[in-house]
C-alpha positions as CSV (number, residue, x, y, z in Angstrom):
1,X,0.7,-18.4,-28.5
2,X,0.9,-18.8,-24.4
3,X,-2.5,-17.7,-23.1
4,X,-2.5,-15.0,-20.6
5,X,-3.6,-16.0,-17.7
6,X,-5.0,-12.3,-16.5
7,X,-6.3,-11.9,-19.9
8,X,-10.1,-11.8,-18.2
9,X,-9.1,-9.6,-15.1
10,X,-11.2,-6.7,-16.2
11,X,-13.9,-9.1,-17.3
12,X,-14.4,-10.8,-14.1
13,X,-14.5,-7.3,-12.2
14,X,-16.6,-5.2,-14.8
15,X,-19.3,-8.8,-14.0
16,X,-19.3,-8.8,-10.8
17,X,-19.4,-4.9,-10.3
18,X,-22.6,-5.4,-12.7
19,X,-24.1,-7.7,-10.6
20,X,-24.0,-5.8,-7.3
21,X,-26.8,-3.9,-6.1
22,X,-26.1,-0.4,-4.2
23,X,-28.3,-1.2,-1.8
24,X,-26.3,-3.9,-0.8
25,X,-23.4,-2.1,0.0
26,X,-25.3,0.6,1.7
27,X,-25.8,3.8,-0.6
28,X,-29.5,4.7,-1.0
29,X,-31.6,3.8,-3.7
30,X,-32.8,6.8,-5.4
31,X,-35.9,7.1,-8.1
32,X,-33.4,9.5,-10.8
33,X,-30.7,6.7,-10.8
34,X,-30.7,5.0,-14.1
35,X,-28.0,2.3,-13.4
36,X,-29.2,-0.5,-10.9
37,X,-25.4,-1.7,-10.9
38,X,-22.6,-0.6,-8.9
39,X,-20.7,2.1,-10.3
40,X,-16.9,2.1,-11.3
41,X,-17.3,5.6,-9.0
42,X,-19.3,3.5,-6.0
43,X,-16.3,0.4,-6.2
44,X,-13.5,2.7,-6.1
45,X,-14.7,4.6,-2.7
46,X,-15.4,1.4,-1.2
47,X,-12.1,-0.7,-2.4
48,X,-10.1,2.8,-1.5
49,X,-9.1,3.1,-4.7
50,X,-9.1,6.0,-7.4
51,X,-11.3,5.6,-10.2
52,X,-8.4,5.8,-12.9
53,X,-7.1,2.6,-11.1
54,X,-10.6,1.0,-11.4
55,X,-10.8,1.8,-15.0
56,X,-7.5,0.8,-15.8
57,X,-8.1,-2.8,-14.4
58,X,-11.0,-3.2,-16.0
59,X,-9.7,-2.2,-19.8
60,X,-6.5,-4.3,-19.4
61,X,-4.4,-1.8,-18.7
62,X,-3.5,-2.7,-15.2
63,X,-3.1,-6.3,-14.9
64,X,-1.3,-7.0,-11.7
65,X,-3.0,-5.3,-8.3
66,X,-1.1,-5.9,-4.8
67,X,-2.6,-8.4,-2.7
68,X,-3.9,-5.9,-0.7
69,X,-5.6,-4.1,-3.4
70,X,-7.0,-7.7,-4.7
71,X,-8.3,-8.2,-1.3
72,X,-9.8,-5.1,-1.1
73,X,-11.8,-5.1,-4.4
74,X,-12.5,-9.4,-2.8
75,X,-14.7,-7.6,0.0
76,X,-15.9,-4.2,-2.0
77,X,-17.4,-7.0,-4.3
78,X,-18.7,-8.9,-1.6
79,X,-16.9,-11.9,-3.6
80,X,-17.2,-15.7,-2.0
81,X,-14.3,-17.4,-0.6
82,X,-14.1,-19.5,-4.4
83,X,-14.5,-16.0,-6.1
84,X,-11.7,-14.4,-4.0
85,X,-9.2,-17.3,-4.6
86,X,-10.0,-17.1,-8.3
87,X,-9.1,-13.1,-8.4
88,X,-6.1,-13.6,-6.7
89,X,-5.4,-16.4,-9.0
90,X,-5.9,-14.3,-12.3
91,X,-3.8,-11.1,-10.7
92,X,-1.1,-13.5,-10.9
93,X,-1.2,-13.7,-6.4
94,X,-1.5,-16.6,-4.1
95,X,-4.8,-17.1,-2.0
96,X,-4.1,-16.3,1.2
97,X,-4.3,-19.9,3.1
98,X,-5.7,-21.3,6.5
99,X,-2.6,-20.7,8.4
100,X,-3.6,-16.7,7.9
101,X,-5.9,-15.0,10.0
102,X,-9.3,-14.2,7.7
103,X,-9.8,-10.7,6.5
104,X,-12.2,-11.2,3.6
105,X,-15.8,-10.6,5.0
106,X,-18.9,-13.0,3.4
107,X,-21.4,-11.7,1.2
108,X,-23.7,-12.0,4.0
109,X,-22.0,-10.0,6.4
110,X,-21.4,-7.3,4.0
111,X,-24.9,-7.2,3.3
112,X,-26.1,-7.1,6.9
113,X,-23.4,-4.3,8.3
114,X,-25.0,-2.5,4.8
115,X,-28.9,-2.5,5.5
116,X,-27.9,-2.1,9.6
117,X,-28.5,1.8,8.8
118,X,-29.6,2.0,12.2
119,X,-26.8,0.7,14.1
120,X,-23.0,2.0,14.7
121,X,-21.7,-1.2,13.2
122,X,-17.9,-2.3,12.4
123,X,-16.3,-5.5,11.3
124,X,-12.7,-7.0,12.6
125,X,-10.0,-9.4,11.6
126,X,-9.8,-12.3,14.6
127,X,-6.5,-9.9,15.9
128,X,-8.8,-6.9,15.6
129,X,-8.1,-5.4,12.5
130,X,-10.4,-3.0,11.2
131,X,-12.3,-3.9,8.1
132,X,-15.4,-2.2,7.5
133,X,-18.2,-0.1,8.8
134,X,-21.4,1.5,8.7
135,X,-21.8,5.4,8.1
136,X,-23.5,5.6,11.8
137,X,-20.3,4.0,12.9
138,X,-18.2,6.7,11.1
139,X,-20.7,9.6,11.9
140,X,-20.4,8.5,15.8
141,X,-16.5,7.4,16.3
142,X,-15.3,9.4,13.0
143,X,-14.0,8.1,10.1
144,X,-11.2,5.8,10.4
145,X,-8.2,5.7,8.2
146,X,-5.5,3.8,7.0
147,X,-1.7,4.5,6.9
148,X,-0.3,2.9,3.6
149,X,-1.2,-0.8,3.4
150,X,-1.8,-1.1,7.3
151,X,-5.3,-1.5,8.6
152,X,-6.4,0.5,12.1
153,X,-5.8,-2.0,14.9
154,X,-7.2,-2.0,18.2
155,X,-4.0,-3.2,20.2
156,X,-1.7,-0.9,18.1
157,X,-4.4,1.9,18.2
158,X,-4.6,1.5,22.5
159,X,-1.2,0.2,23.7
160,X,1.3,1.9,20.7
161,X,-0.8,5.4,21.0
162,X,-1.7,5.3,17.1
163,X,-5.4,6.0,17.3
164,X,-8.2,3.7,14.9
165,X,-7.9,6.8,12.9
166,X,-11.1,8.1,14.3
167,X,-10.2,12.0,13.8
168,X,-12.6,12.5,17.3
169,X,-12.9,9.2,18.9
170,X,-13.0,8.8,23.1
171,X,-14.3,5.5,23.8
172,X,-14.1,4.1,27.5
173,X,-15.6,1.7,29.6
174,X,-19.0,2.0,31.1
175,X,-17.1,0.3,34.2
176,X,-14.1,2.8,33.7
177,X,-11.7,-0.4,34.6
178,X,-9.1,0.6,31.7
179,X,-7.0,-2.5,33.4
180,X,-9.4,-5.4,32.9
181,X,-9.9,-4.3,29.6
182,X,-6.2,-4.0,28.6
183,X,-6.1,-7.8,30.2
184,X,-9.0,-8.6,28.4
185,X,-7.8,-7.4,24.7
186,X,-3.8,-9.2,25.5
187,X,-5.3,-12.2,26.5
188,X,-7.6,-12.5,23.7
189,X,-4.5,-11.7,21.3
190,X,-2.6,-14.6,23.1
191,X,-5.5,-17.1,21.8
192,X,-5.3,-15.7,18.9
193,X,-2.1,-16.3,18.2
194,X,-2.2,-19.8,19.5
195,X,-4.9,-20.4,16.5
196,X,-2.8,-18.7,14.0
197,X,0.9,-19.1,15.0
198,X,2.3,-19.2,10.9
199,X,0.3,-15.8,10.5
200,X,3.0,-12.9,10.1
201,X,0.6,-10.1,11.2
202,X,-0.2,-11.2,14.1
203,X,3.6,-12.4,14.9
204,X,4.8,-8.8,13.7
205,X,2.2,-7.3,15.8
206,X,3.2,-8.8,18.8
207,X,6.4,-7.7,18.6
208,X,6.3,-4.2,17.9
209,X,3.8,-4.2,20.9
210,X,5.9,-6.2,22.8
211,X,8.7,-3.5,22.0
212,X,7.0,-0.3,22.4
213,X,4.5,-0.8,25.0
214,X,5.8,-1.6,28.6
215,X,2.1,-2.6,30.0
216,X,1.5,-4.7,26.8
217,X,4.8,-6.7,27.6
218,X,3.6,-7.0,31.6
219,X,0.0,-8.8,30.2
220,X,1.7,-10.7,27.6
221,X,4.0,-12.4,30.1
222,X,1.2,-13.2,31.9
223,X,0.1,-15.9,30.0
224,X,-3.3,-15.5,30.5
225,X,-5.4,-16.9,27.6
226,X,-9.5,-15.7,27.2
227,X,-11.9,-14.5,25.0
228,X,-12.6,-11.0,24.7
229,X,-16.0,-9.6,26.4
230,X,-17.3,-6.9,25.3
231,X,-19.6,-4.4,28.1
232,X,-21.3,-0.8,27.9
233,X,-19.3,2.1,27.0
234,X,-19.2,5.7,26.6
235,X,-18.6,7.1,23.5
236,X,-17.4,11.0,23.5
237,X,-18.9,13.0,20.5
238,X,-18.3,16.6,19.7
239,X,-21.5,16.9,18.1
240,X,-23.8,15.5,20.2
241,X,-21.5,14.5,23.7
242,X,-22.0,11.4,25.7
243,X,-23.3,8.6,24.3
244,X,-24.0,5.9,26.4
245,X,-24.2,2.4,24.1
246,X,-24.2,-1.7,25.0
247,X,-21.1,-3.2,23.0
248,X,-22.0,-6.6,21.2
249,X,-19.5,-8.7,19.8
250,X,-20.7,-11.7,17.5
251,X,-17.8,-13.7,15.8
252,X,-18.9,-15.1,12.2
253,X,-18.4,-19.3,12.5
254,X,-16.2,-20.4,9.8
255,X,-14.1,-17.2,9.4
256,X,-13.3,-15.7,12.8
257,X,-14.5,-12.4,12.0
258,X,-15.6,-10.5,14.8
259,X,-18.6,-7.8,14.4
260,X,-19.2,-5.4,17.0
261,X,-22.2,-3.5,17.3
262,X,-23.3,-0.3,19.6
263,X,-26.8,-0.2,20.4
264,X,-29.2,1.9,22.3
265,X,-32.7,1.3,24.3
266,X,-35.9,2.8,22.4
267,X,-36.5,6.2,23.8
268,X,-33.5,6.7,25.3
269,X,-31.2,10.0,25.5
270,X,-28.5,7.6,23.4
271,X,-30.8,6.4,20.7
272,X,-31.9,10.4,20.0
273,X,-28.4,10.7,19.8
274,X,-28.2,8.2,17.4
275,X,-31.0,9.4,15.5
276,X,-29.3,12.9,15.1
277,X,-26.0,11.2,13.9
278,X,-27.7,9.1,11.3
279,X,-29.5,12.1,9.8
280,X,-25.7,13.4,9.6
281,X,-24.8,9.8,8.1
282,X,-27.1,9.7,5.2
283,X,-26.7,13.4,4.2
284,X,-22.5,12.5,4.1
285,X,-23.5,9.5,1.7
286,X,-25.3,11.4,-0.5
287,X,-22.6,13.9,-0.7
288,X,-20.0,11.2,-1.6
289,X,-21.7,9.6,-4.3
């Protein structure tokens, strides 16, 4: 008999779900919870996945996720870089290669945007892609949210008119120069592209951009080539107004991921602001576990 080669699937997901601590993917440890692993309830909310599906893959039953949904469970399970080739392997997918730009987000990182409870913090794709963030993040921009397969994008989200998702989000410029920033954001695209010309994101993104958007086209045939710098902003919030932040972005060596955080001075009008939202934060966790 031919061995199935997804015959451990479900295996390899119900051990690495076991070995996952909560606290490292940022739900509260609580003194009544009897299960130190990560629940089949806890994976599915972070994959974006319905717990059927989750108990499905791991009993067999489904044997052949997407590559989206593979690389989705690849970063809910905070798997390495070996780990994430060898599920993609088993579903019966390719790994995605070095000609792609990386979207699956290190153990590390996942565990440091988990414990930064404190901070409004969000990881991107090198083409700015939205991957993941903190419930501070969601509780001060809203929560994002996808459309089908396609991840928020930043580009798509300010030139095509699409939104991040946020269902409340007005973000601008400390400086209020919308222009430099659209320059900024094109030309940062352009090096990207340069670095990743075989990735089909990034070429279809460009494209659609170049289509739709007539000030898009004007930067892109430009030329210009930079990095993208990041400076204070203003963040619009229904609940508690204007929140004036510093905008960090730090780029993870190796993978090209980009993590921006919003920050606030001690004592400041912001970080009460802050501090009100991240009551709001932990009370919305609680609710969704």
């Amino acid at each position: 008999m031919t061995p199935d080669p997804h015959g451990d699937l479900g295996a390899l997901l119900h051990s690495w779900r076991d070995r996952l601590s909560p606290v490292d993917v940022g739900f509260p440890a609580g003194d009544s919870r009897r299960a130190v692993e990560l629940r089949r309830e806890e994976l599915a909310m972070l994959a974006g996945l319905s717990v059927d599906y989750i108990v499905r893959l791991e009993q067999g039953r489904a044997r052949r996720p997407s590559a989206q949904v593979a690389a989705a469970l690849a970063r809910a399970l905070q798997l390495s870089d070996t780990e994430r080739d060898h599920l993609f392997v088993v579903a019966g997918l390719l790994p995605p290669t070095p000609t792609d730009v990386p979207s699956h987000i290190p153990p590390g990182v996942q565990r440091m945007v988990a414990r930064l409870g404190e901070t409004p913090i969000a990881v991107f794709t090198a083409a700015w892609d939205l991957l993941t963030w903190s419930p501070l993040w969601a509780a001060l921009l809203g929560t994002p949210a996808t459309t089908g397969t396609q991840r928020p994008n930043l580009l798509r989200a300010h030139f095509g008119g699409t939104g991040l998702g946020h269902d409340e989000m007005q973000l601008v410029s400390r400086s209020g120069s919308t222009g430099a920033f659209e320059a900024s954001l094109v030309a940062d695209l352009r090096r990207v592209h340069g670095r990743y010309p075989a990735d089909l994101g990034v070429t279809a993104l460009v494209s659609e951009l170049t289509e739709s958007s007539r000030r898009f086209r004007e930067l892109w045939d430009s030329g210009d080539v930079a990095e993208h710098q990041s400076e204070r902003k203003v963040v619009h919030s229904d609940i508690v107004g204007d929140v004036e932040v510093d905008c960090d972005v730090f780029t993870v060596a190796g993978t090209d991921l980009r993590i921006v955080a919003y920050t606030a001075a001690t004592g400041s009008e912001a970080a009460e602001k802050l501090d009100f939202l991240r009551v709001s934060a932990v009370a919305a966790v609680s609710r969704a576990r």
